[in-house]
Backbone as a chain_set.jsonl record, in Angstrom:
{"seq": "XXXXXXXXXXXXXXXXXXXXXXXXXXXXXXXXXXXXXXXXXXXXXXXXXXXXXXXXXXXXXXXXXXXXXXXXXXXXXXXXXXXXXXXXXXXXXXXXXXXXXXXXXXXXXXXXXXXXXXXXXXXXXXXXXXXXXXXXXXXXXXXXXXXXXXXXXXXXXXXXXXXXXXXXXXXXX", "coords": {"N": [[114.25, 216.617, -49.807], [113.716, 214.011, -48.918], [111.722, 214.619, -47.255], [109.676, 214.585, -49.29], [109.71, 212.419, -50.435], [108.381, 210.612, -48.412], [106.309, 211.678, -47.907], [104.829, 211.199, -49.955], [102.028, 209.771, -51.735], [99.912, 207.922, -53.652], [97.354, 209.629, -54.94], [94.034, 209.233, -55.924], [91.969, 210.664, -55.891], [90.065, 213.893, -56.373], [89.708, 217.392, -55.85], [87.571, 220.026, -57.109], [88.867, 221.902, -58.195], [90.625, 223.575, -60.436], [94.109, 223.963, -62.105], [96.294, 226.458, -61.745], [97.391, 228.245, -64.468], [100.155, 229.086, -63.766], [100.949, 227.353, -62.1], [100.843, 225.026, -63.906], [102.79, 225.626, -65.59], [105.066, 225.186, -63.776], [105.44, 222.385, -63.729], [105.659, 221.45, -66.49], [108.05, 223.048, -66.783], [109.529, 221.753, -64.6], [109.37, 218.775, -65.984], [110.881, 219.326, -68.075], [113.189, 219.478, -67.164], [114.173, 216.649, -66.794], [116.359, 214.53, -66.178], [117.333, 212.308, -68.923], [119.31, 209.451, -70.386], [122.328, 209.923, -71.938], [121.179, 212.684, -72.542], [119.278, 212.41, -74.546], [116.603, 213.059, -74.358], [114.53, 211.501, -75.471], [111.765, 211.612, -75.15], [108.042, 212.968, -74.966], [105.556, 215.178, -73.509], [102.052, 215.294, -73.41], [99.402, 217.546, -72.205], [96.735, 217.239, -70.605], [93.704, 218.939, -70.499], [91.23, 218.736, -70.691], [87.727, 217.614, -70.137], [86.101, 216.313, -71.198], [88.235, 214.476, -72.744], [89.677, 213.507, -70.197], [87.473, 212.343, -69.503], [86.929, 210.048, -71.336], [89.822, 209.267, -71.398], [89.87, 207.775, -68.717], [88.559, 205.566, -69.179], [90.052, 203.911, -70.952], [91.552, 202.349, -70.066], [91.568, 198.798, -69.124], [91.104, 198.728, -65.863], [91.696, 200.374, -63.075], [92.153, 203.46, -64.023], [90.346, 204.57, -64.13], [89.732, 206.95, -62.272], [91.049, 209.434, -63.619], [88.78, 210.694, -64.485], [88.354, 212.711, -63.153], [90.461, 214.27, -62.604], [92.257, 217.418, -62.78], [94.328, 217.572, -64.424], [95.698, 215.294, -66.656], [98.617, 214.043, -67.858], [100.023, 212.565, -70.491], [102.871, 210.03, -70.871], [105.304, 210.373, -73.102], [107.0, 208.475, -75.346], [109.29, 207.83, -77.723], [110.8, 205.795, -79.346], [112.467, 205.572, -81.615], [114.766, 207.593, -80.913], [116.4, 207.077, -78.56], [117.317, 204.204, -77.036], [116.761, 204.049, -74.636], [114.358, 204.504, -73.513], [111.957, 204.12, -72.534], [112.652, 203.997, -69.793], [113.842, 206.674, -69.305], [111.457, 208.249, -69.752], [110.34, 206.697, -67.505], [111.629, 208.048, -65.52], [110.957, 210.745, -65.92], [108.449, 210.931, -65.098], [108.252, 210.583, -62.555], [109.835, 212.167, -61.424], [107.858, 214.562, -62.342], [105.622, 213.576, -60.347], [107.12, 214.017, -58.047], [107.525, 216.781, -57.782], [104.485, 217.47, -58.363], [103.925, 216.627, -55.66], [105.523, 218.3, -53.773], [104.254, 220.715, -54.484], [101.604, 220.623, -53.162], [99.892, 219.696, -54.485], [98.217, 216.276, -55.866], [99.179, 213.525, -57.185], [99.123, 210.244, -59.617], [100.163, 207.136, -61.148], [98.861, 205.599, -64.695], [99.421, 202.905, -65.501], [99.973, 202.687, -69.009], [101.566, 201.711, -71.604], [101.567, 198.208, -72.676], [99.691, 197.199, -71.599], [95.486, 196.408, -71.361], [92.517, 197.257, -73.092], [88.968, 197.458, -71.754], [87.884, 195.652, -74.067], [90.155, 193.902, -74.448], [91.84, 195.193, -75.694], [94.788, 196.788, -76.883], [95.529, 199.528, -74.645], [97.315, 201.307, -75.337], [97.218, 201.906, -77.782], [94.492, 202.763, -77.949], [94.606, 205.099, -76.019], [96.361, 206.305, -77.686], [94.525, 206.891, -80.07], [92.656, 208.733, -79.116], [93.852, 210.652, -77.854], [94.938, 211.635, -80.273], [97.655, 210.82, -81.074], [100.727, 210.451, -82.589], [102.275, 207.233, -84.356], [104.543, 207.229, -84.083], [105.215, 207.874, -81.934], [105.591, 205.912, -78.188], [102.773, 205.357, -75.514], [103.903, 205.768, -72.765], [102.247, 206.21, -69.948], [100.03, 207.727, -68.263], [99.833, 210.133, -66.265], [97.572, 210.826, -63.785], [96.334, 213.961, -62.151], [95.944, 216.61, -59.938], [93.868, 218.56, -57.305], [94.167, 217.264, -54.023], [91.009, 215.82, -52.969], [91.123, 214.014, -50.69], [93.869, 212.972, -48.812], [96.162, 209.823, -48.722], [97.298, 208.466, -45.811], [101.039, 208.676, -44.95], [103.313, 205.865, -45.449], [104.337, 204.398, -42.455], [107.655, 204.681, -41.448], [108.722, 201.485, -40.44], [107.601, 200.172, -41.375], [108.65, 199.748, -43.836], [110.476, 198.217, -46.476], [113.293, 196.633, -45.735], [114.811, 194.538, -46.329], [114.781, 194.309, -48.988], [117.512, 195.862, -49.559], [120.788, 195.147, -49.72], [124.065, 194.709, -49.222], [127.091, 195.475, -51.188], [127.503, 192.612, -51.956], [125.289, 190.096, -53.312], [124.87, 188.173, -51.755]], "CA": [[113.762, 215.63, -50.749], [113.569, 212.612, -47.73], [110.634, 214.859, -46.841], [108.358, 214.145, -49.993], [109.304, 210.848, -50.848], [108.26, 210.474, -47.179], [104.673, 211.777, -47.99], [104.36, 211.203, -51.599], [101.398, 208.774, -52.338], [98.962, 208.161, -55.303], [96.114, 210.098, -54.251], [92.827, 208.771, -56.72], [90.625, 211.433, -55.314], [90.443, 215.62, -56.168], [88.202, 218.631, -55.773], [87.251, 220.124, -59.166], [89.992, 223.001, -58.335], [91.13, 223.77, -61.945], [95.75, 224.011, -61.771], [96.53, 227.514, -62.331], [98.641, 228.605, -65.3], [101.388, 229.447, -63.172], [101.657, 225.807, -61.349], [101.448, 224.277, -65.026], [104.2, 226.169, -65.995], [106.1, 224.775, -62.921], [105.169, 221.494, -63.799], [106.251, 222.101, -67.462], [109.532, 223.099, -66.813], [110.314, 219.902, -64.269], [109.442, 217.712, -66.788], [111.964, 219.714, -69.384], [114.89, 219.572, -66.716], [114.084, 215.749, -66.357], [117.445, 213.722, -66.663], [117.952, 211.671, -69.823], [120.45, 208.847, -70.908], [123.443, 210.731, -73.051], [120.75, 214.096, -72.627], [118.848, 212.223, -75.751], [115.327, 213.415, -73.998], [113.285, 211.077, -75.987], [110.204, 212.146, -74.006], [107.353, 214.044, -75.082], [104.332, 215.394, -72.588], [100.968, 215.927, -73.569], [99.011, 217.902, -70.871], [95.148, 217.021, -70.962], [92.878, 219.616, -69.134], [89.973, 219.124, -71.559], [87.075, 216.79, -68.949], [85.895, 215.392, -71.719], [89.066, 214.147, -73.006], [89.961, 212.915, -69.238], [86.674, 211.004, -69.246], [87.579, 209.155, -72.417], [91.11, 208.163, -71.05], [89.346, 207.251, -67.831], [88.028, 204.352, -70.005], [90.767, 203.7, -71.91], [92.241, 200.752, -69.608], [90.043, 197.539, -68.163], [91.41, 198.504, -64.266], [93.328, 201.675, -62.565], [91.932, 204.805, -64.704], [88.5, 205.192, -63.607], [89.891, 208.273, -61.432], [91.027, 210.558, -64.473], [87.855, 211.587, -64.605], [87.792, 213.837, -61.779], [91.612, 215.031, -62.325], [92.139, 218.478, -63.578], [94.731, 217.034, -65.334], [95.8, 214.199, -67.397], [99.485, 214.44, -68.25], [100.567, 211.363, -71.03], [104.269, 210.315, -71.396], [105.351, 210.083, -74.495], [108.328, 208.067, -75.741], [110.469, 207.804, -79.234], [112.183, 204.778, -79.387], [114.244, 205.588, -82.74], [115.334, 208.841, -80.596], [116.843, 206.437, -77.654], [116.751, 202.843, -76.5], [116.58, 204.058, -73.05], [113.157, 206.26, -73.595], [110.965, 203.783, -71.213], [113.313, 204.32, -68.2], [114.111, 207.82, -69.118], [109.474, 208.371, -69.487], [109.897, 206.683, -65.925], [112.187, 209.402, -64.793], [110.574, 211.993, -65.924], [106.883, 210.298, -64.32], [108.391, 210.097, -60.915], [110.041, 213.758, -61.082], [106.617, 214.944, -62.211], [104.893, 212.9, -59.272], [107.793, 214.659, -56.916], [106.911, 218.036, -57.773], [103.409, 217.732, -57.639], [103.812, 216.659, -54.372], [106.077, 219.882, -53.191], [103.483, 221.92, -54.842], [100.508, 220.571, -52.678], [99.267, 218.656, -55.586], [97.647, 214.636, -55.772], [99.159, 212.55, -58.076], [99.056, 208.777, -59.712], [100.555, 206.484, -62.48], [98.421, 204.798, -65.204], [100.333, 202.5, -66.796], [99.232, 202.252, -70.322], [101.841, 200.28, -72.29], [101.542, 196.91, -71.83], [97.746, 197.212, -71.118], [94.66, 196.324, -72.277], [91.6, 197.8, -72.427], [87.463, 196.787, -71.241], [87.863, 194.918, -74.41], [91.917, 193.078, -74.312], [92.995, 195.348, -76.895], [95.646, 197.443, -76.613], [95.171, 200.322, -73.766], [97.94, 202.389, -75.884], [96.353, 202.265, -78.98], [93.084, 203.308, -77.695], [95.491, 206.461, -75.935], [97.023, 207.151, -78.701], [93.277, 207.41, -80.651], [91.833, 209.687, -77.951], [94.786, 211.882, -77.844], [96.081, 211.925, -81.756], [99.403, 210.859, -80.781], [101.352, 210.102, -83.674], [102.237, 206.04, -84.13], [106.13, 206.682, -83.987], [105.462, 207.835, -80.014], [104.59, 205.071, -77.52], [102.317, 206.083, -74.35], [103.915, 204.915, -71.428], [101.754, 205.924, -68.829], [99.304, 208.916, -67.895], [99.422, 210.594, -64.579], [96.606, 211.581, -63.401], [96.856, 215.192, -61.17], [94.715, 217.251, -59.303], [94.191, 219.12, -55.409], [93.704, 216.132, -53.616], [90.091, 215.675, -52.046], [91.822, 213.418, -49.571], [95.528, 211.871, -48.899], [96.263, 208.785, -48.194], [98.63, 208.675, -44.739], [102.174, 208.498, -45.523], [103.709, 204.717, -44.432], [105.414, 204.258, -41.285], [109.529, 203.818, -41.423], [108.645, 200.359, -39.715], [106.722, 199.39, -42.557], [109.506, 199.77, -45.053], [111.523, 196.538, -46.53], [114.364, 196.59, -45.761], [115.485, 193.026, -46.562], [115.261, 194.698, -50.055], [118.65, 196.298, -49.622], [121.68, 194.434, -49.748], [125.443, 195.485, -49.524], [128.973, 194.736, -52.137], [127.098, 191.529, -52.726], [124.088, 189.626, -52.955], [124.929, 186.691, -50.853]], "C": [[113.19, 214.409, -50.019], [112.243, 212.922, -47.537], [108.984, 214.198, -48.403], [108.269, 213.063, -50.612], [108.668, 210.249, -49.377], [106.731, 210.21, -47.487], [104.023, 211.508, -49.298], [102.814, 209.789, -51.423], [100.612, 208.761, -52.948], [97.715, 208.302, -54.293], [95.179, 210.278, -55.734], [91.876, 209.489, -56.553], [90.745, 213.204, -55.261], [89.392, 215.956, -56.637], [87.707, 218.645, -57.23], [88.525, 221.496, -58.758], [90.61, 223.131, -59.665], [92.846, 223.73, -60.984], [95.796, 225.201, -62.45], [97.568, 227.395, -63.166], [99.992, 228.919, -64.537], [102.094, 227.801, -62.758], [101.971, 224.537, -62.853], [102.313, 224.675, -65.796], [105.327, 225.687, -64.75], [106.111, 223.394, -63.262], [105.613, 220.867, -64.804], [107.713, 222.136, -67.096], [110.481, 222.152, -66.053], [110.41, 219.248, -65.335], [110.884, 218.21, -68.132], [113.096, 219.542, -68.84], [114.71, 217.875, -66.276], [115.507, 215.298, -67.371], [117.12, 212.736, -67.697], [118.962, 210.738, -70.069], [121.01, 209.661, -72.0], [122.717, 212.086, -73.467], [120.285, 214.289, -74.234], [117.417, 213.097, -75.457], [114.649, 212.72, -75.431], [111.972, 211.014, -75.609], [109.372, 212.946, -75.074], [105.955, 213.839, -74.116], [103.449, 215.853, -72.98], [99.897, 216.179, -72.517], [97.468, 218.001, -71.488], [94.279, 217.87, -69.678], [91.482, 219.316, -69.581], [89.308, 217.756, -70.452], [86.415, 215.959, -70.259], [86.669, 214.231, -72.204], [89.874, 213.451, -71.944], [88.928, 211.728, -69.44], [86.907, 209.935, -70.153], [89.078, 208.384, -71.825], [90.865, 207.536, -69.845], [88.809, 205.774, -68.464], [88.628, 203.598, -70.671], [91.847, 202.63, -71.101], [91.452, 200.27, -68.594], [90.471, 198.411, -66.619], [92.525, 199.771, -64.373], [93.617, 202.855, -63.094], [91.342, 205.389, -64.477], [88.735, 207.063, -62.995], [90.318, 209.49, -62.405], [90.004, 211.069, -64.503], [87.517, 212.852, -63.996], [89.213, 214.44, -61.722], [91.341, 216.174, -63.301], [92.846, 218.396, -64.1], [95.412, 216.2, -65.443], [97.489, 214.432, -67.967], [99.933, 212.753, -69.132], [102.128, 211.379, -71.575], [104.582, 209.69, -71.951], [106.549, 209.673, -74.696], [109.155, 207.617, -77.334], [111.969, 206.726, -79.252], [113.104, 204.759, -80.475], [114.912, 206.898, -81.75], [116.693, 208.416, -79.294], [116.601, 204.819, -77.172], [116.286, 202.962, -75.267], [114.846, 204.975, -72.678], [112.143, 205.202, -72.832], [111.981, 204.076, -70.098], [113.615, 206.139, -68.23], [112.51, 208.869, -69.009], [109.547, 208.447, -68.121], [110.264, 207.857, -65.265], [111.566, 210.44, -64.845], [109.252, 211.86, -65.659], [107.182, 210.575, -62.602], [108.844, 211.638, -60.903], [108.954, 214.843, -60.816], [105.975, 215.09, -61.168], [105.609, 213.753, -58.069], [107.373, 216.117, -56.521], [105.264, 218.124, -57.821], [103.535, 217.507, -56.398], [104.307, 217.608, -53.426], [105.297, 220.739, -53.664], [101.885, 221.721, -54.34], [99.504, 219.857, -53.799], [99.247, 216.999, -55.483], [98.622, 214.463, -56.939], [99.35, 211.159, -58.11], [99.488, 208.695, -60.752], [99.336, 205.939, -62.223], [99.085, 204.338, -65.759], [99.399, 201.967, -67.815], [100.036, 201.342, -71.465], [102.194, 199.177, -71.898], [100.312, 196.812, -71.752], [97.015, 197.078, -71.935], [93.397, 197.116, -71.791], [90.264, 196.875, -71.967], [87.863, 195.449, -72.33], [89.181, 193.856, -75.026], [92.212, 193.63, -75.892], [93.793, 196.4, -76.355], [95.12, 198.587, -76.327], [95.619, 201.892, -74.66], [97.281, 202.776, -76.981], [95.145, 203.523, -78.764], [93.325, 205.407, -77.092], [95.239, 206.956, -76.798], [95.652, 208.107, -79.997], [92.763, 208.82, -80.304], [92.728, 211.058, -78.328], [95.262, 212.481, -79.203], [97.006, 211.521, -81.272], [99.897, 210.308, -81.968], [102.104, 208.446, -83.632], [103.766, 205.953, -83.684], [106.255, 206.868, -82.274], [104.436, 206.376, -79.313], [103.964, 205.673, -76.133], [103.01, 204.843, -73.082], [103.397, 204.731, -70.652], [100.64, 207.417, -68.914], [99.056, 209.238, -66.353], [98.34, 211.309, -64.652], [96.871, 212.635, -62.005], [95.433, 216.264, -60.808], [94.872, 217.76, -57.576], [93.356, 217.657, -54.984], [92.822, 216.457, -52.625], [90.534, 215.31, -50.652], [92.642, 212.522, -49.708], [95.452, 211.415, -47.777], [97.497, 209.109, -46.614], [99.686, 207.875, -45.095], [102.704, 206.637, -44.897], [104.896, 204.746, -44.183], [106.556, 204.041, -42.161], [109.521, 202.058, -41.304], [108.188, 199.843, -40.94], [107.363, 198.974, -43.979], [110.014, 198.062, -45.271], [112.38, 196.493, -47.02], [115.154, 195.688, -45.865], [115.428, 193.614, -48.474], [116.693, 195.088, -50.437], [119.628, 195.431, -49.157], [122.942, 195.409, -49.981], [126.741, 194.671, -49.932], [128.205, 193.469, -52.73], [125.84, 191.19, -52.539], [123.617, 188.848, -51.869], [125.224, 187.307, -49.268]], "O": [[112.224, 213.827, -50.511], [111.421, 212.006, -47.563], [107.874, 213.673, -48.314], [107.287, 212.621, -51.209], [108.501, 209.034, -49.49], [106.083, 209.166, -47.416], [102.825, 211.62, -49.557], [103.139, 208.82, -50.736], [100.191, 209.913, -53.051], [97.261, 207.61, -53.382], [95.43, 211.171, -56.544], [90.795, 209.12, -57.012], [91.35, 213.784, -54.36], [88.518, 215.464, -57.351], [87.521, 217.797, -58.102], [88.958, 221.86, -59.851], [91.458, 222.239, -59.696], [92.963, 223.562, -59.77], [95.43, 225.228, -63.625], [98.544, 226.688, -62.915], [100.966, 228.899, -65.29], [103.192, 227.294, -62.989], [102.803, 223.634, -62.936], [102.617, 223.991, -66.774], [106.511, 225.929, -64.983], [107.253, 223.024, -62.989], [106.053, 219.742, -64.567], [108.423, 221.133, -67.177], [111.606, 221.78, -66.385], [111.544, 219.054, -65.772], [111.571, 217.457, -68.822], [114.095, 219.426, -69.55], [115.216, 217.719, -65.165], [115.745, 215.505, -68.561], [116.287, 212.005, -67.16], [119.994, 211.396, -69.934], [120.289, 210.067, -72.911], [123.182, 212.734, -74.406], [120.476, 215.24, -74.993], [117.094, 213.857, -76.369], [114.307, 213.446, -76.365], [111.22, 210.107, -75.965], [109.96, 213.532, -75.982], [105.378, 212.764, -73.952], [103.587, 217.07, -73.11], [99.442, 215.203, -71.92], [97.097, 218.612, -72.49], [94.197, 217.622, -68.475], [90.561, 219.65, -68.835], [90.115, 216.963, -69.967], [86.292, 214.75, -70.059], [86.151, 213.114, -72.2], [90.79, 212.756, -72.383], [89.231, 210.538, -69.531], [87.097, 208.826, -69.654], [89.305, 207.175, -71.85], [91.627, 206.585, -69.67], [88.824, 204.874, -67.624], [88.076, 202.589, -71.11], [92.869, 202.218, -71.651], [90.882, 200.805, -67.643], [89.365, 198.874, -66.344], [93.484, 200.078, -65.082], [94.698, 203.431, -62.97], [91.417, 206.618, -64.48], [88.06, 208.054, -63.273], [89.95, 210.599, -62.019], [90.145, 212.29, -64.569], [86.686, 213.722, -64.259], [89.347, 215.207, -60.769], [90.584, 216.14, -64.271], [92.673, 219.256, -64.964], [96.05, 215.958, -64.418], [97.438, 215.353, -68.782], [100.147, 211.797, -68.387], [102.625, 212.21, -72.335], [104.441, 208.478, -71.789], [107.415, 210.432, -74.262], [109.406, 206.412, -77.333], [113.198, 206.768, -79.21], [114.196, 204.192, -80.479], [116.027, 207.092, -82.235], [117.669, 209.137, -79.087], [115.439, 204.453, -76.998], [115.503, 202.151, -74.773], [114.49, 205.775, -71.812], [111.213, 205.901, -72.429], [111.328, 204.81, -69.356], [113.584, 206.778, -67.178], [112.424, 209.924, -68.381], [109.195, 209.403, -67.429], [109.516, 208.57, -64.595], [111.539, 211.174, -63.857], [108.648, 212.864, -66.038], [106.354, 210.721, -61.704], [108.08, 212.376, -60.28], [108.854, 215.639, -59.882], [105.627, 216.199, -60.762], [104.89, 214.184, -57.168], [107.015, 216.548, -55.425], [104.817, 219.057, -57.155], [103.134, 218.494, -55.78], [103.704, 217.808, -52.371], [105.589, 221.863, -53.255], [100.986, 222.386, -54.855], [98.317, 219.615, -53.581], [100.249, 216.449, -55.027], [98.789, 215.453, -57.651], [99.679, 210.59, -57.069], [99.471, 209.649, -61.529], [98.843, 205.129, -63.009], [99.632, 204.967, -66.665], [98.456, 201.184, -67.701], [99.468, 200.472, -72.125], [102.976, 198.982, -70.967], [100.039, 195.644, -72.032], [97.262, 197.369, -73.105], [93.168, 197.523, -70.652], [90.432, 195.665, -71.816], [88.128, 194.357, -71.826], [89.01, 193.137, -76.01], [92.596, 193.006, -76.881], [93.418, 196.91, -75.299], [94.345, 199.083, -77.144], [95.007, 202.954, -74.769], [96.808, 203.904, -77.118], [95.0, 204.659, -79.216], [92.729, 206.431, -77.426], [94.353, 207.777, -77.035], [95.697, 209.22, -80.521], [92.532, 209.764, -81.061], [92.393, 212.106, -78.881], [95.846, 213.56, -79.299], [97.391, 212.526, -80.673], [99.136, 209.426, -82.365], [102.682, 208.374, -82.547], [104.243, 204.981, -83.097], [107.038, 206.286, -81.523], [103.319, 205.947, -79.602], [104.673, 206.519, -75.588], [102.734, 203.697, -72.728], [103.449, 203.621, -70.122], [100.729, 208.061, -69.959], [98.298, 208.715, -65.536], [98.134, 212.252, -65.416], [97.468, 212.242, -61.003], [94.35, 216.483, -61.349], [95.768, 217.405, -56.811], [92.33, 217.162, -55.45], [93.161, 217.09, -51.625], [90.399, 216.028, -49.662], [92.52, 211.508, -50.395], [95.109, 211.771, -46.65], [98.375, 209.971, -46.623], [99.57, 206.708, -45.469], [102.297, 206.341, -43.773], [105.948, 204.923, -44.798], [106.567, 203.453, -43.243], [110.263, 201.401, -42.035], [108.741, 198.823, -41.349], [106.924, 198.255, -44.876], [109.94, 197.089, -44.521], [112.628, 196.371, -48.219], [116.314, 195.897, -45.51], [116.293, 193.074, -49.163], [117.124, 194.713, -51.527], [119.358, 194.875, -48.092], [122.969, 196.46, -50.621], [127.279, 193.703, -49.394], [128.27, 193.287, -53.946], [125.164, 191.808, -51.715], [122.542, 188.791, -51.272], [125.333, 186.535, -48.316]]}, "num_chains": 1, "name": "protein.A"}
């Protein structure tokens, strides 16, 4: 696991390689064994292969989307806040698991964060999602990874480079 958080990084750049049915069925079933608070899974994943439907969410926030366009796919995570209070941190979890396994499966990926965001014109990024996609008003979009064979990855950063004044031990002080 040390190994692909090692190399993991948001790679903005892929071939046109379509994701075979097989690897989105691996991809698929991470996201279903993604941990939960009390194993509520307030999550839901909608998997976007359609290029037109990328280029549209490519647009769909002012800064930090542009690159959907060129992924073969668009994965949006979906959250149900009457289903859990915890369904943005338990989205994250199951964004970063995602992001893990593409990366053991030779696959690019990136977060968009979309709630919270605005779009070209400062209205709401999610909204504009939720338009594009149908999503129903009771789910919120947390984010959309964008995925794809990466044209070219970024180099992993050094150990040295880490910050480690982040970590603290028993106390703060």
């Amino acid at each position: 696991m040390l190994g692909l958080l090692r190399s993991r990084r948001s790679v903005r750049h892929y071939t046109e390689q379509e994701i075979s049915p097989e690897t989105l069925d691996i991809l698929k079933e991470a996201l279903l064994r993604s941990p939960s608070s009390r194993g509520l899974d307030p999550w839901e994943f909608l998997f976007v292969t359609d290029k037109a439907l990328l280029r549209e969410l490519a647009e769909a926030k002012a800064h930090g989307a542009a690159f959907l366009q060129d992924a073969a796919l668009g994965v949006a995570v979906l959250g149900d806040e009457n289903t859990a209070d915890t369904w943005i941190e338990d989205c994250s979890i199951a964004a970063i698991i995602l992001q893990l396994t593409c990366e053991s499966l030779g696959l690019g990926s990136c977060w968009v964060q979309i709630r919270l965001r605005e779009d070209a014109f400062g209205a709401s990024a999610e909204t504009r999602v939720r338009q594009i996609l149908n999503i129903p008003e009771h789910l919120h979009v947390e984010a959309v990874i964008g995925i794809g064979h990466p044209a070219r990855k970024p180099e992993p950063h050094p150990r040295q480079n880490l910050k480690d004044g982040k970590i603290r031990f028993n106390t703060y002080a």
